[in-house]
C-alpha positions in Angstrom: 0.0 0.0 0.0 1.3 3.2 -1.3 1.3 6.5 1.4 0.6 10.5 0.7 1.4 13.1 3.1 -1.3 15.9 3.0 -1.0 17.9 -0.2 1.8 15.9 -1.5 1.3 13.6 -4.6 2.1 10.1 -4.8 4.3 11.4 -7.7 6.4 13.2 -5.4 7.4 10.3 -3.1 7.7 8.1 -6.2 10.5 10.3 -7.2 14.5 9.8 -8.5 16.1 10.0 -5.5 18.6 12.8 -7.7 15.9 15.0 -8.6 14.6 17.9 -6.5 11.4 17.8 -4.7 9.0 18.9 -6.5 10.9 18.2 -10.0 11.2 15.2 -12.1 13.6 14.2 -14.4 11.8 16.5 -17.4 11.4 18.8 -15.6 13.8 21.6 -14.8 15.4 22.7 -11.0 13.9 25.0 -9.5 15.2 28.4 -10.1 16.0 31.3 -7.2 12.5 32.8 -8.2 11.1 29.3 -7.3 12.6 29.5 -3.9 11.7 33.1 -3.1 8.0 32.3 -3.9 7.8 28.9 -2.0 9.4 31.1 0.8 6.8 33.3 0.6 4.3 30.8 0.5 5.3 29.2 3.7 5.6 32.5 5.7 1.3 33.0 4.8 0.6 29.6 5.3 2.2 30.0 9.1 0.4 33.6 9.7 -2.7 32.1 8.1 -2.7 29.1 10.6 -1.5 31.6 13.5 -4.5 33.6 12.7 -7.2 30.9 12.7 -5.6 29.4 16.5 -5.8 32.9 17.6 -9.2 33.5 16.6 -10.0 29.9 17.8 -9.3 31.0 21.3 -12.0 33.5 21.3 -14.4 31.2 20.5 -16.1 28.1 21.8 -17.9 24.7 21.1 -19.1 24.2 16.9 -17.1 27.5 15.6 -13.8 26.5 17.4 -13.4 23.3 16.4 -13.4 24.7 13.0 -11.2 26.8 12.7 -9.0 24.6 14.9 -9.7 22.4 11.5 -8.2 25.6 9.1 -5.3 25.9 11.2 -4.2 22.3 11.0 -5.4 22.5 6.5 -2.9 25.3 6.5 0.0 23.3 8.4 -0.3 20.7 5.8 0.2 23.1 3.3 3.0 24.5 5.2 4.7 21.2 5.2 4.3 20.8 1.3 6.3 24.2 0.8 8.4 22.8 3.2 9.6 19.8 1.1 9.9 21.9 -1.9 12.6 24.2 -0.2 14.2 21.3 1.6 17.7 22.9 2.8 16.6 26.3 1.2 14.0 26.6 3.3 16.1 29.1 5.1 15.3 31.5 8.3 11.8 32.3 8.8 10.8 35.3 6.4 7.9 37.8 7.1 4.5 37.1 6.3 2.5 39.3 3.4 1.8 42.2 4.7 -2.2 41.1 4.9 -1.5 38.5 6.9 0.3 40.3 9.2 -2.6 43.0 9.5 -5.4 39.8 9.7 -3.1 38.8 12.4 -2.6 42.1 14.3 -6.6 42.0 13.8 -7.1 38.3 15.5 -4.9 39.3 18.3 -6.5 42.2 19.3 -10.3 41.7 18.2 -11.2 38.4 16.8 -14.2 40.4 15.0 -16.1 39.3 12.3 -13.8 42.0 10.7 -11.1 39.3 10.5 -13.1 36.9 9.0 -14.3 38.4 6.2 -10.9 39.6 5.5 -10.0 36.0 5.9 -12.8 35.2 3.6 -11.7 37.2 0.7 -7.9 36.0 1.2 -8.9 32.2 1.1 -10.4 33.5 -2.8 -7.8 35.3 -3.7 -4.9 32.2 -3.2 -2.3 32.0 -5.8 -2.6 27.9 -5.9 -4.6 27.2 -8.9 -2.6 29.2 -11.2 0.7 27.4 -9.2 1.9 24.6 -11.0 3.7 23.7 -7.7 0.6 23.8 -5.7 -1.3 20.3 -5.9 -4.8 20.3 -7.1 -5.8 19.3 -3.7 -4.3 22.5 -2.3 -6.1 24.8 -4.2 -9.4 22.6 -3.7 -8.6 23.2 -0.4 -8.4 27.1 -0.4 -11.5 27.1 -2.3 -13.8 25.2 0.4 -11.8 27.1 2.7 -13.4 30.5 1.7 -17.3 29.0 2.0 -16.3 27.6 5.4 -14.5 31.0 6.3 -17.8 32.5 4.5 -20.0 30.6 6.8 -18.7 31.9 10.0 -18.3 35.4 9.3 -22.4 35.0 8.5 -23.0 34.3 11.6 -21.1 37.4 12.6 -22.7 39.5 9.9 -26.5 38.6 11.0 -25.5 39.6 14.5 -24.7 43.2 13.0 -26.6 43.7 10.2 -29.7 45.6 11.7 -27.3 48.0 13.6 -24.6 47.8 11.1 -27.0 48.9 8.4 -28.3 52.0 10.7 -24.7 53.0 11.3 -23.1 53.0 7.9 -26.2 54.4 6.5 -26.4 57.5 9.1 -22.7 58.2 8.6 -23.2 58.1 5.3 -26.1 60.4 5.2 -24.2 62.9 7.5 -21.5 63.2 5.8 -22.7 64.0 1.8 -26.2 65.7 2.8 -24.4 68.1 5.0 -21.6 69.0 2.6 -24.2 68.9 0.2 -25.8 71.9 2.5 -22.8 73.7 3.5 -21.1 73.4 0.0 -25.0 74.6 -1.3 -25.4 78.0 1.3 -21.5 78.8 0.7 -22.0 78.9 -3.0 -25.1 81.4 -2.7 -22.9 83.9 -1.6 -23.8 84.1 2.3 -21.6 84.7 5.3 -19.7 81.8 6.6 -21.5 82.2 10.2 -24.5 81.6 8.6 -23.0 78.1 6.5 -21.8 77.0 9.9 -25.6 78.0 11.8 -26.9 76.1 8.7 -24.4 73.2 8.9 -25.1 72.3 12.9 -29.0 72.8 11.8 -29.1 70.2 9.2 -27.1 68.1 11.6 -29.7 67.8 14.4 -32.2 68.2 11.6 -31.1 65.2 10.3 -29.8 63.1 13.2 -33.3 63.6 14.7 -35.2 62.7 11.7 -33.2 59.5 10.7 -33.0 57.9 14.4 -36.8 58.6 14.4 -37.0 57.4 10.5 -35.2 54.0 12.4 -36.9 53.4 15.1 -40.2 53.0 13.3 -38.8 51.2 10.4 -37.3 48.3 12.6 -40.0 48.4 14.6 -42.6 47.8 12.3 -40.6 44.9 10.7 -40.2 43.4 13.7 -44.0 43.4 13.7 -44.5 41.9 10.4 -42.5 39.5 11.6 -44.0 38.8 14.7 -47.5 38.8 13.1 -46.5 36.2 10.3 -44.7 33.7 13.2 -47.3 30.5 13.2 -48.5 30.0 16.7 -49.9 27.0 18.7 -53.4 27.5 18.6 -53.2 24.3 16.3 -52.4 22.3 19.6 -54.8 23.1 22.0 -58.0 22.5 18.8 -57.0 19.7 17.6 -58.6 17.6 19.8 -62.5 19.3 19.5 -62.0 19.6 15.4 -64.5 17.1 13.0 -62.8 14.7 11.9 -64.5 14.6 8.6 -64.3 18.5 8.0 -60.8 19.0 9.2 -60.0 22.4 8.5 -56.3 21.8 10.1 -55.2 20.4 6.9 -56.0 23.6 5.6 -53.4 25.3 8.0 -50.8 23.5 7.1 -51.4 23.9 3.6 -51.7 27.5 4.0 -48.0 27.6 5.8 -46.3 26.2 2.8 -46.6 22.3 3.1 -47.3 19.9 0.3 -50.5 18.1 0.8 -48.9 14.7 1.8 -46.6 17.1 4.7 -49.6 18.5 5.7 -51.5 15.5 6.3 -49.0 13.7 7.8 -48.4 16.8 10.5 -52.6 16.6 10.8 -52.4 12.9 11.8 -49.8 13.7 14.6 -52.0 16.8 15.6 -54.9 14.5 15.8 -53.3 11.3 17.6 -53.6 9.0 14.2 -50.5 7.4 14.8 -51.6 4.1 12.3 -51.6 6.6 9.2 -50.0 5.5 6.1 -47.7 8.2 6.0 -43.6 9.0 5.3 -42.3 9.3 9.2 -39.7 11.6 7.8 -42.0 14.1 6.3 -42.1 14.7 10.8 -39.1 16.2 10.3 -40.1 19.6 8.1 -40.3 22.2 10.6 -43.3 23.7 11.3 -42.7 27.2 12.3 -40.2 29.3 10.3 -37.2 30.2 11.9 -38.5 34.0 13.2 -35.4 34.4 16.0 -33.0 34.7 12.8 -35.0 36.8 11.4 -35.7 39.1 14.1 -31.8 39.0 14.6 -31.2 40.2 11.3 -33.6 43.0 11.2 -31.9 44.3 14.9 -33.3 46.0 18.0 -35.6 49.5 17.3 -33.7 51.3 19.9 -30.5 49.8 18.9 -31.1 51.0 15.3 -32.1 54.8 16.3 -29.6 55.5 18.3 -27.1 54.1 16.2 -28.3 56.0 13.6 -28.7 59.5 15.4 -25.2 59.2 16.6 -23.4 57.9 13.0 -25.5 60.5 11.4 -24.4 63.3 13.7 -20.7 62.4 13.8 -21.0 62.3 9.9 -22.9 65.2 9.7 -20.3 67.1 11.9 -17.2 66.7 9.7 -18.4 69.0 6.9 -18.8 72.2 9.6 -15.1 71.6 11.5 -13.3 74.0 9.0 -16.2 76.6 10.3 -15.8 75.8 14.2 -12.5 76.0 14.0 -12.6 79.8 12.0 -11.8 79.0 8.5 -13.9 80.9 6.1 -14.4 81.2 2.3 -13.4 78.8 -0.4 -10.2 77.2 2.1 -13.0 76.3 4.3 -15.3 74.5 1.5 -11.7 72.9 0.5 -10.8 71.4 3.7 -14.8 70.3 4.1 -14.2 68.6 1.1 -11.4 66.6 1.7 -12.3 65.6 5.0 -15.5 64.3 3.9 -13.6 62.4 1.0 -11.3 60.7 3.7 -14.4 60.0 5.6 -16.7 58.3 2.7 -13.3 56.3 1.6 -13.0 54.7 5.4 -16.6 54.3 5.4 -17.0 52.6 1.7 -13.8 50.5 2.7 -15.4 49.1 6.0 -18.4 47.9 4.3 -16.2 46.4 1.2 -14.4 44.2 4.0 -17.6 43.2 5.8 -18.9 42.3 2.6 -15.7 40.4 1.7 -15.2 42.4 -1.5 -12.5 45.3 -2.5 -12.3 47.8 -0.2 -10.9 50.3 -2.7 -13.4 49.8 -5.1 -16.5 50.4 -2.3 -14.6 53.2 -1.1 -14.0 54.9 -4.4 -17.9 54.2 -4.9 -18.8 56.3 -1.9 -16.6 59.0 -2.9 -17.6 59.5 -6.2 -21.0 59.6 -5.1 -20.8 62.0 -2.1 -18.6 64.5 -3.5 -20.8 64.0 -7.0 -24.0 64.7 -4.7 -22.1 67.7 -3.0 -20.7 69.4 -6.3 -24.6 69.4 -8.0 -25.2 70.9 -4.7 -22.6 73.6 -5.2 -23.7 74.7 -8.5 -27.0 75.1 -7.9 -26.1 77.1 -5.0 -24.2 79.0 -7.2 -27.1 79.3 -9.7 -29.7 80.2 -6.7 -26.6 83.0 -5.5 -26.8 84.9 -8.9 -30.6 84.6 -9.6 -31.4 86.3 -6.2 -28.6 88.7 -6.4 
């Protein structure tokens, strides 16, 4: 019987014993490129395994286990760069610099931050274009990213009602109160009156969107709540005719196929000798509303969220004016500290999305500072018509 380390081929063992690992005899050594990019390759693999214990410790049960599971994938394919380099394996070299940060991240955190950067790494791996990576390598880093991509869900559905609240209020802050300030500065009035104007949109609109919130969470909450199946179905069963049963008519009304639905009415009405599928028992009944509710978020955890990242957005536009700038350096610095804002912003929700965080933050630019300039000219327009 033949043996394979992990991602090693039987090829590889079955090799000359004056060939190279990793080479045959058709094939030629491995050049000093070769070695730097196998070195390289074993400095992520080690970060990437580091990063998965370290999160590992933060967690507990199902979740660690698994990632316990990623750390020990990524040893194996630490051990195949290792028998590539053999004796130019060399000292230890530096990880990427993304591993390093997902590291510094894992450390310190262990947020859902880290794995959807983690997520978005595992689909970016070098192995399937590497003819030095075996096939089962780059299988791996696939299945790695939907397993990565299944535990930063979790994280995201914990977030996403307040999450949504936040990046949306900051968001809003930040372009419709340039927008404003950009607007009552082109028009031609005093810069005491931009700045009076610029803290009034911002309570102005922190009030109005932590309201706008708090009843839009709350009434999906309540649609929710109102389409969640309840028991009644338990305590009539017993009192309903059996030859006009109108509980096969719930069930069917819920979603079920008829032979579900009249397998579920049997159990609701104690006729255990039915001639029905016993697995068809195992269809769930009621849908599964505490995700869904989780999802949505809390009312109050939405409004306040959404006051304060509107406000702090909203503020940024105005600090040239609080601090006594005035006239077109004023609209200048405005701009530009709104453009660093709506690039941090558009980058956060690129990594907890798991996709470029350049190209969300460029996104958000270009349509804040787009929003703010059709602002300025009509301003400008609305300046010269009155005057």
């Amino acid at each position: 019987m033949s043996y394979s380390e992990p991602g090693v081929s039987v090829s590889e063992h079955n090799q000359p014993a004056n060939t190279h690992p990793g080479t045959t005899e058709n094939t030629p050594a491995p050049t000093a490129a070769d070695y730097r990019r196998w070195r390289q390759y074993l400095a992520d693999e080690r970060a990437e395994a580091a990063v998965y214990r370290d999160l590992a410790q933060n967690r507990s049960g199902e979740e660690r286990e698994i990632l316990l599971a990623l750390a020990e994938a990524e040893g194996r394919h630490e051990a195949h760069w290792l028998r590539l380099l053999g004796d130019h394996a060399g000292r230890p070299r530096p990880a990427s610099l993304r591993s390093q940060f997902l590291g510094f991240l894992a450390r310190h955190f262990g947020s859902v931050f880290v794995l959807a950067l983690a997520q978005r790494a595992e689909g970016r791996s070098p192995y399937t274009k590497d003819p030095n990576a075996t096939p089962a390598m780059a299988a791996d880093e696939q299945i790695h990213e939907e397993v990565v991509r299944g535990l930063a869900t979790r994280g995201r559905n914990r977030l996403a009602g307040t999450f949504r609240a936040a990046v949306f209020g900051a968001n809003d802050g930040l372009v419709s109160n340039l927008a404003l300030v950009m607007g009552m500065a082109a028009s031609g009035v005093a810069s005491s009156v931009v700045l009076l104007s610029g803290i009034a949109g911002l309570l102005a609109g922190a009030l109005s969107m932590g309201a706008g919130e708090f009843v839009s969470v709350r009434s999906q909450r309540e649609l929710l709540a109102a389409t969640r199946p309840t028991q009644v179905t338990l305590a009539a069963a017993p009192q309903l005719d059996l030859e006009h049963n109108e509980l096969l008519l719930v069930y069917l009304a819920r979603g079920m196929s008829r032979e579900a639905a009249e397998h579920r009415v049997a159990e609701r009405m104690g006729l255990l000798n039915c001639d029905c599928d016993p697995s068809l028992s195992l269809q769930p009944e009621l849908p599964d509303a505490e995700d869904q509710h989780e999802a949505v978020g809390t009312a109050w955890g939405a409004a306040f969220s959404s006051f304060g990242f509107f406000a702090s957005g909203a503020i940024i536009p105005i600090l040239p004016f609080l601090f006594g700038m005035t006239g077109l350096a004023a609209l200048v610095m405005a701009g530009v500290l709104v453009g660093l804002a709506l690039l941090l912003t558009g980058a956060v929700v690129g990594l907890l999305s798991g996709t470029s965080p350049l190209t969300r933050g460029l996104r958000q630019l270009a349509i804040g500072l787009g929003a703010a300039l059709i602002s300025y000219l009509l301003g400008l327009v609305f300046g010269t018509v009155v005057g």
